[in-house]
VOLUMKOL-741797 format. One line per 8 residues: number of its first residue (from 1); their letters; for each residue x, y negated, z of C-alpha. Coordinates in nm, 3 decimals. Each point is the difference from the previous one (the first is absolute). Layout:
N
NUM> a> X:Y:Z ~ ...
//
This chain:
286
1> xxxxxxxx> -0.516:3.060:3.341 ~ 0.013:-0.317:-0.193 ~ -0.113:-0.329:0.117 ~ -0.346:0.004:-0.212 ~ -0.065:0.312:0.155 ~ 0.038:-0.098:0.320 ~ -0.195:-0.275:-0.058 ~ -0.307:0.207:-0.133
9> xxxxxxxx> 0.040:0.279:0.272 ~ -0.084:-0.247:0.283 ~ -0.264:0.001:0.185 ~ -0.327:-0.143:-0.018 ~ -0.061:-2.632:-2.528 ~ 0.077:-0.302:0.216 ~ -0.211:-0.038:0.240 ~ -0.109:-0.141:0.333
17> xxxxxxxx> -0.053:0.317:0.269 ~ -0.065:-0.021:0.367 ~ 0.221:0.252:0.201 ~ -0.250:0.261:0.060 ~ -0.070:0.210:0.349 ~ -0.146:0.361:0.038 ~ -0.137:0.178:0.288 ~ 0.101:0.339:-0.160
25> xxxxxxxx> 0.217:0.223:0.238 ~ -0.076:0.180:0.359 ~ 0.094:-0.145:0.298 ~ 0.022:-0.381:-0.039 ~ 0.219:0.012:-0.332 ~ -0.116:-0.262:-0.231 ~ 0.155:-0.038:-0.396 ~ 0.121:-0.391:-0.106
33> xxxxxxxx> 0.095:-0.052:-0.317 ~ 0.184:-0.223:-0.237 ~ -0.023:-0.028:-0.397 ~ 0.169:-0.220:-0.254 ~ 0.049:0.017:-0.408 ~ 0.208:-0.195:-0.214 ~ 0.096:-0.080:-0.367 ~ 0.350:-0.020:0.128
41> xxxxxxxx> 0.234:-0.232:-0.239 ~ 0.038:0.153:-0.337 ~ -0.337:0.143:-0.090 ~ -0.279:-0.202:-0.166 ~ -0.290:0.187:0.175 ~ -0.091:0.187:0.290 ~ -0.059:0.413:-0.064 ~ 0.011:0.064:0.318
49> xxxxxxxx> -0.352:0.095:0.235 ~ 0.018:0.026:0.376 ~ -0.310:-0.011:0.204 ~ -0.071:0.132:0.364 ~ -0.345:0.045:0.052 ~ -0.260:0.172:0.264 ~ -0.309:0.188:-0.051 ~ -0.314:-0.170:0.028
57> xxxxxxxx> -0.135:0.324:0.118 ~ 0.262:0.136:0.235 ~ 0.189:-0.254:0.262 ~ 0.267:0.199:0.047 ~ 0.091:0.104:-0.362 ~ 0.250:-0.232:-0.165 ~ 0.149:0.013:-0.366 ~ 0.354:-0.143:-0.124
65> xxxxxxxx> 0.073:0.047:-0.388 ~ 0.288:-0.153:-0.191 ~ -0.026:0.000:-0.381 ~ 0.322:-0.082:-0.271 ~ -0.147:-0.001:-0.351 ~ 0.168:0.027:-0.307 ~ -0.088:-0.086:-0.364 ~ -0.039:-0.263:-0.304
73> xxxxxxxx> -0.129:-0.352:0.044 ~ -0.230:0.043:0.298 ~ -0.014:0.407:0.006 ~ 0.171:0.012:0.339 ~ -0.215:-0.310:0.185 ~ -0.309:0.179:-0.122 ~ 0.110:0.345:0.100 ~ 0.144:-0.075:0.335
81> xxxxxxxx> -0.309:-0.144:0.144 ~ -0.211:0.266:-0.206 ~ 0.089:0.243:0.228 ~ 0.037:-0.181:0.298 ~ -0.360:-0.076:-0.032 ~ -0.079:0.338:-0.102 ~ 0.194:0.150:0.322 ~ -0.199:-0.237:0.211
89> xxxxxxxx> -0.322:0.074:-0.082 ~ 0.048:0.386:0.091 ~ 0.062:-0.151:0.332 ~ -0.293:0.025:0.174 ~ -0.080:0.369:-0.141 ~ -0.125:0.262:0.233 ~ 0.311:0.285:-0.067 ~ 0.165:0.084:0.381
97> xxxxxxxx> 0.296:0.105:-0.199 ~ 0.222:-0.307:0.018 ~ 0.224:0.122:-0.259 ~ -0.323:0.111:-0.264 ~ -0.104:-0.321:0.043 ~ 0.297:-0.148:-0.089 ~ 0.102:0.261:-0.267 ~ -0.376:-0.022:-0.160
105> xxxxxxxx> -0.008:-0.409:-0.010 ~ 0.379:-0.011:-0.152 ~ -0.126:0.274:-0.277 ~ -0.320:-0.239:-0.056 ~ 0.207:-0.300:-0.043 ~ 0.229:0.195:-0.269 ~ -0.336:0.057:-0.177 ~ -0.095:-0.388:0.007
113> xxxxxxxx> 0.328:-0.114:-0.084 ~ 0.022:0.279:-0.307 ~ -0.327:-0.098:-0.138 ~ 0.030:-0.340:-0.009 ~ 0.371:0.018:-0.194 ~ -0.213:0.215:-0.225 ~ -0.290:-0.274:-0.094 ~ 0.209:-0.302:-0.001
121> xxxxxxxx> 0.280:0.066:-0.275 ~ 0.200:-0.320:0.163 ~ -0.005:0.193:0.319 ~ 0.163:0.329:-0.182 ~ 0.282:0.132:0.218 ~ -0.051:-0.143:0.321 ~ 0.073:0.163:0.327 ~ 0.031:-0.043:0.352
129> xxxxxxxx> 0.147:0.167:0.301 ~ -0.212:0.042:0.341 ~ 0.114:0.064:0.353 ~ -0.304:0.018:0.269 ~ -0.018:0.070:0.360 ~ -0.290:0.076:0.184 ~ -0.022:-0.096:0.398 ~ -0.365:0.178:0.166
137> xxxxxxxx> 0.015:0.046:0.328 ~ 0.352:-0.047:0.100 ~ 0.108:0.311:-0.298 ~ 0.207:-0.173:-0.307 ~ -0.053:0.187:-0.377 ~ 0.166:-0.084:-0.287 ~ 0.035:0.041:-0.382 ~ 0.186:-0.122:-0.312
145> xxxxxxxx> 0.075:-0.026:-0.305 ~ 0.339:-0.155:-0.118 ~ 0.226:-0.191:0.126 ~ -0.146:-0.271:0.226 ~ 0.130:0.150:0.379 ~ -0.157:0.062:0.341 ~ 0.269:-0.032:0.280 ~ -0.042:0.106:0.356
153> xxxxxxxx> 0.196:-0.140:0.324 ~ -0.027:0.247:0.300 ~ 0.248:-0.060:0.310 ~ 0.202:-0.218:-0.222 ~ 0.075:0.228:-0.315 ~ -0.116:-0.102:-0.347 ~ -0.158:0.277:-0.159 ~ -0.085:-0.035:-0.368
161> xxxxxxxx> -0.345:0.207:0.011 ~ -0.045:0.053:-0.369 ~ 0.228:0.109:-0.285 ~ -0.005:-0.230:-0.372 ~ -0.154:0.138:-0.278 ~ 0.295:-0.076:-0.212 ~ 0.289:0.142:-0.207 ~ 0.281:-0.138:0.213
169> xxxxxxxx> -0.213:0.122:0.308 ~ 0.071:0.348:-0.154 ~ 0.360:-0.059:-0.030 ~ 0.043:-0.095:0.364 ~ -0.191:0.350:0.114 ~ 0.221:0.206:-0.214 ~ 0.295:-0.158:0.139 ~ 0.124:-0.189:-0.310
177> xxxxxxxx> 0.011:-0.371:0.088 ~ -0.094:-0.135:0.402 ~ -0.221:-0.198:0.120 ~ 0.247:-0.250:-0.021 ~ 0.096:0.000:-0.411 ~ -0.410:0.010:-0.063 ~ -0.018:-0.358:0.131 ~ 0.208:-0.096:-0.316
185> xxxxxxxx> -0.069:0.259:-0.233 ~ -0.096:-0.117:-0.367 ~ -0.317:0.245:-0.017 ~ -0.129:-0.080:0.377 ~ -0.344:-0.159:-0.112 ~ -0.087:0.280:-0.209 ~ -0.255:0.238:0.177 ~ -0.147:0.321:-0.082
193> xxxxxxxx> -0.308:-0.042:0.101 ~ -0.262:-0.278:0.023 ~ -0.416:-0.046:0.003 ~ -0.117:-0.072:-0.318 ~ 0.295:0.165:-0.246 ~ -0.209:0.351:-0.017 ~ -0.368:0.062:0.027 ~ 0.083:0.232:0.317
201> xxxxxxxx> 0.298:-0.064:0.266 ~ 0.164:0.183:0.336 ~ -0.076:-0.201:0.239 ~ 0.278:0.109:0.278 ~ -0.114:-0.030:0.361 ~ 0.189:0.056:0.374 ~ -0.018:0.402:0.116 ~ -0.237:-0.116:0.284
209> xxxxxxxx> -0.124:-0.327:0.160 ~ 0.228:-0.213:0.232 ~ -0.148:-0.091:0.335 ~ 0.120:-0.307:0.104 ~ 0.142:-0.140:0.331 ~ 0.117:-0.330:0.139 ~ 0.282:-0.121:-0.158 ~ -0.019:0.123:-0.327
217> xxxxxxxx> 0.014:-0.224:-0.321 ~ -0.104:0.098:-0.362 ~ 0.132:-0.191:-0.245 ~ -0.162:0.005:-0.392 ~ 0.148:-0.169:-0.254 ~ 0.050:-0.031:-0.383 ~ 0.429:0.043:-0.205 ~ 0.033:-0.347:0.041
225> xxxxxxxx> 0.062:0.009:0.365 ~ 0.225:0.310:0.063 ~ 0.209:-0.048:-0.335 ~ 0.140:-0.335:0.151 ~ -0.025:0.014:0.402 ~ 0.205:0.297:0.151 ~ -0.192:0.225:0.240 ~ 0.193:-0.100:0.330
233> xxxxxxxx> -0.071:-0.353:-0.105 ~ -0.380:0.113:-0.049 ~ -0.015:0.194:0.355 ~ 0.160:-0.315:0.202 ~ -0.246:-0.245:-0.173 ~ -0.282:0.236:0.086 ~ 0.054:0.052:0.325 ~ 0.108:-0.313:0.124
241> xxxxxxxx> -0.276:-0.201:-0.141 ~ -0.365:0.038:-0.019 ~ -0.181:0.169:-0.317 ~ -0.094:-0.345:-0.148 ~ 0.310:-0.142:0.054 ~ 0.213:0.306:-0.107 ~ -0.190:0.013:-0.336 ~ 0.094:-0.357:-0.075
249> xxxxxxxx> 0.327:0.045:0.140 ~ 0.057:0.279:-0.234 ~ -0.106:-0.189:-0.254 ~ 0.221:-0.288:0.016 ~ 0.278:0.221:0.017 ~ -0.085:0.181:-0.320 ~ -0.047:-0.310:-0.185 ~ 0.344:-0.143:0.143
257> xxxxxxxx> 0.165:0.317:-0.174 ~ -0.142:-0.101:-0.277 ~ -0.409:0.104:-0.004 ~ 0.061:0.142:-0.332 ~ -0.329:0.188:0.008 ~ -0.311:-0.050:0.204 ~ 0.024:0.053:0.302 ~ -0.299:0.137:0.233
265> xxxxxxxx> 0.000:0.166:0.389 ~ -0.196:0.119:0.292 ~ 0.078:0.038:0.355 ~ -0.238:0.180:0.262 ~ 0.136:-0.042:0.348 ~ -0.182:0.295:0.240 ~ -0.013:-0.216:0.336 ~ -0.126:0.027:0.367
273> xxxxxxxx> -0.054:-0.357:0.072 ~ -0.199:-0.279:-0.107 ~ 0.187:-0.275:-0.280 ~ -0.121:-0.287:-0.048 ~ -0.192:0.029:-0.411 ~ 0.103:-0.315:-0.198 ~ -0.117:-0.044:-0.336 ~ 0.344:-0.072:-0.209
281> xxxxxx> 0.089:-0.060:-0.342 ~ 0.150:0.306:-0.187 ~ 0.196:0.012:-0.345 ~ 0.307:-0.241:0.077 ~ 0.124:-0.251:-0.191 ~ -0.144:-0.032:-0.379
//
């Protein structure tokens, strides 16, 4: 049995953001998180989204989406948070189904992002990719589109929880190239699937919902983080720090390999007792 079945088959834009707390799990587990986004050191403009959010309507129902758009002159700013806005407002939506919810708010934000590229000819061709996770109740859902990633740590193994939407994703699956050569592989941005390129998308979503436990991190985060920060550099940042100070850790290494792209993350810690919540600033050096 691999690892990710294991794990299933258990049991039951710069900006300033305060590190957030969540009474969302059974028996005393609360959910701190961390968030930062940056331009990194090449790239005029930030087309990146990240927010973390909770529902107004249900305490225990939090919402992490990361957003990498992609198009002319301001296409990819304008489609990033596009959906990101559009996956948020699905948030407080009745559906029990964790994954429907998720799968029905990413399909609605294809639909804004599509429509808008079609009135505004300056917006023609933009895109995005979306990776959401859904924590209600101490259960984690998730869904996505592209290539921005969702990692896990569970008893200290990093698991990379989704698979990119891309070409040189394909090549790794079918044995061709490793993980290894796709870091430096000439066609690695190019993905096969965003929101907004086609007026329908798959939307591809875990088998079944996660339930969480203490100890366990997720990690979201857009290219510009795992193309330049290797993954046992990753898991020893993230579990040796907190989740605001691993996301601007992580940053800061990225841009110190170079922060070629932007570069956007999110850590959720599952813990058992209290932290102290400071409100710190996110997004690293300009």
């Amino acid at each position: 049995m691999s690892i990710l079945s294991r794990l299933f088959s258990r049991s039951p834009a710069e900006v300033v953001r305060p590190t957030t707390e969540l009474r969302a799990a059974p028996g005393g587990l609360r959910i701190v998180t961390g968030v930062a986004t940056n331009v990194g050191c090449v790239r005029a403009i930030n087309e990146d989204a990240i927010r973390i959010a909770q529902s107004a309507t249900s305490p225990d129902t939090m919402l992490i989406v990361v957003c990498d758009g992609m198009g002319g002159h301001e296409g990819g700013e304008v489609a990033s948070h596009l959906a990101m806005e559009s996956l948020l407002a699905g948030l407080n939506a009745t559906e029990r189904d964790g994954h429907a919810l998720l799968v029905r708010a990413t399909e609605a934000a294809n639909t804004a992002v599509f429509a808008a590229a079609d009135r505004e000819p300056r917006l023609r061709g933009m895109g995005t990719t979306c990776t959401a996770v859904l924590i209600r109740q101490g259960m984690a859902y998730c869904a996505h589109v592209g290539d921005s990633r969702c990692y896990m740590i569970r008893d200290d193994d990093l698991l990379l929880m989704t698979e990119d939407h891309s070409a040189v994703m394909e090549l790794v699956r079918k044995g061709a190239i490793t993980r290894e050569e796709a870091r430096s592989h000439p066609d690695k941005n190019v993905i096969s699937r965003a929101l907004g390129s086609h007026r329908r998308v798959e939307v591809t979503h875990w088998p079944q919902a996660l339930r969480l436990r203490a100890g366990d991190r997720l990690m979201l985060c857009s290219d510009g983080l795992y193309d330049l920060v290797a993954d046992e550099v990753v898991r020893g940042v993230v579990l040796s720090l907190g989740p605001q100070e691993a996301c601007d850790r992580l940053v800061e290494l990225a841009r110190e390999a170079g922060g070629f792209d932007n570069i956007s993350v999110a850590v959720i810690e599952v813990a058992v007792e209290p932290r102290e919540v400071r409100t710190t600033r996110v997004g690293g050096a300009a």
